[in-house]
N, C-alpha and C positions, 0 to 999 in steps of 0.2 A: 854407286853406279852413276855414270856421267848420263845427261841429258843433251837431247838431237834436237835442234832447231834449227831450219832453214825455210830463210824468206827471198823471193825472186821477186824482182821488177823488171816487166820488159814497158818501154816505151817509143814509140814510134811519132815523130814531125814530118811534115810534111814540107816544111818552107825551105826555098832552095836554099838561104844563109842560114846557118845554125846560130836559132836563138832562144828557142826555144817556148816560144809563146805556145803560148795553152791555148788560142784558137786554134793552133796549127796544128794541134795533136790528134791525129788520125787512133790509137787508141790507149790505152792505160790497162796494163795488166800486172796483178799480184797474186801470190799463192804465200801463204806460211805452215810448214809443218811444224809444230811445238811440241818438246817435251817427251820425248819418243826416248826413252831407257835405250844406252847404246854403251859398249865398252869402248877403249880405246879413242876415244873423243880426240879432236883435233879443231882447229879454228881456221879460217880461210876466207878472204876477202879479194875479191878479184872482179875485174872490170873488164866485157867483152868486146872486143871493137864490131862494130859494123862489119856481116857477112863472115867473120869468123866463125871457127866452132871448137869451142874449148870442150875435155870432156871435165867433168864433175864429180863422179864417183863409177864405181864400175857396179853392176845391177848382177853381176856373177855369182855367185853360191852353190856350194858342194850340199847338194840332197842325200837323204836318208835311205836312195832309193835300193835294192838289188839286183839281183836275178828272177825274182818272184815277182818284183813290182811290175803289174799289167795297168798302160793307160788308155782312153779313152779321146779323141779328139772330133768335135761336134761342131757344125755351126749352129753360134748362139742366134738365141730364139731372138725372132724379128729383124735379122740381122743377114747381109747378103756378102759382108765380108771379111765378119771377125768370129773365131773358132774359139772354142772353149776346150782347154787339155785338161781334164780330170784323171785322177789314181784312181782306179777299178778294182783291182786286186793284188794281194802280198802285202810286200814293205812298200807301207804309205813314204812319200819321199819328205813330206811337211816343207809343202810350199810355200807356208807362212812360218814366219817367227813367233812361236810359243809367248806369250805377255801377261806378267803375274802382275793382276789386278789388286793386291791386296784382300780382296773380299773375302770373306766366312762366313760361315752360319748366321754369327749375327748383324751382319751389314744389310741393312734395308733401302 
């Protein structure tokens, strides 16, 4: 089984010629997802201009859900405006991807 890794850099200057000095840099941001078991693997390198918006992947997936499955949606706790959608009742839809750890009985 193929492995998912993705690393983002955004970076933002401020000086009106592009030079890119590291005084000028207003902020530096990175994230790396590693090692995430995925089928169908594929490789992709691509460079976004300024004020573009490429998309990346698509976040879409077909759920396990029915006619039975009953949800729930709540505003999360401390929170004035983001909702939390929970499965209540029937066929759970498995909103997460199921992830075999390897572990057994004797893994400590």
């Amino acid at each position: 089984m193929s492995k998912f890794s993705m690393s983002i850099f955004l970076q933002a200057y401020s000086d009106i010629f592009p030079s890119n000095q590291a005084s000028q840099n207003n902020f530096r941001w990175n994230r790396d997802l590693n090692s995430i078991f995925v089928n169908n693997a594929t490789s992709q390198t691509l460079q976004v201009a300024p004020g573009s918006t490429t998309n990346l992947f698509s976040g879409m997936r077909t759920l396990l859900q029915d006619n039975t499955t009953e949800y729930s949606l709540a505003l999360a706790p401390f929170q004035t405006s983001i909702y939390a959608l929970t499965a209540v009742a029937g066929t759970l839809p498995n909103f997460r991807t199921p992830r075999v750890t390897g572990a057994d009985a004797t893994t400590q």
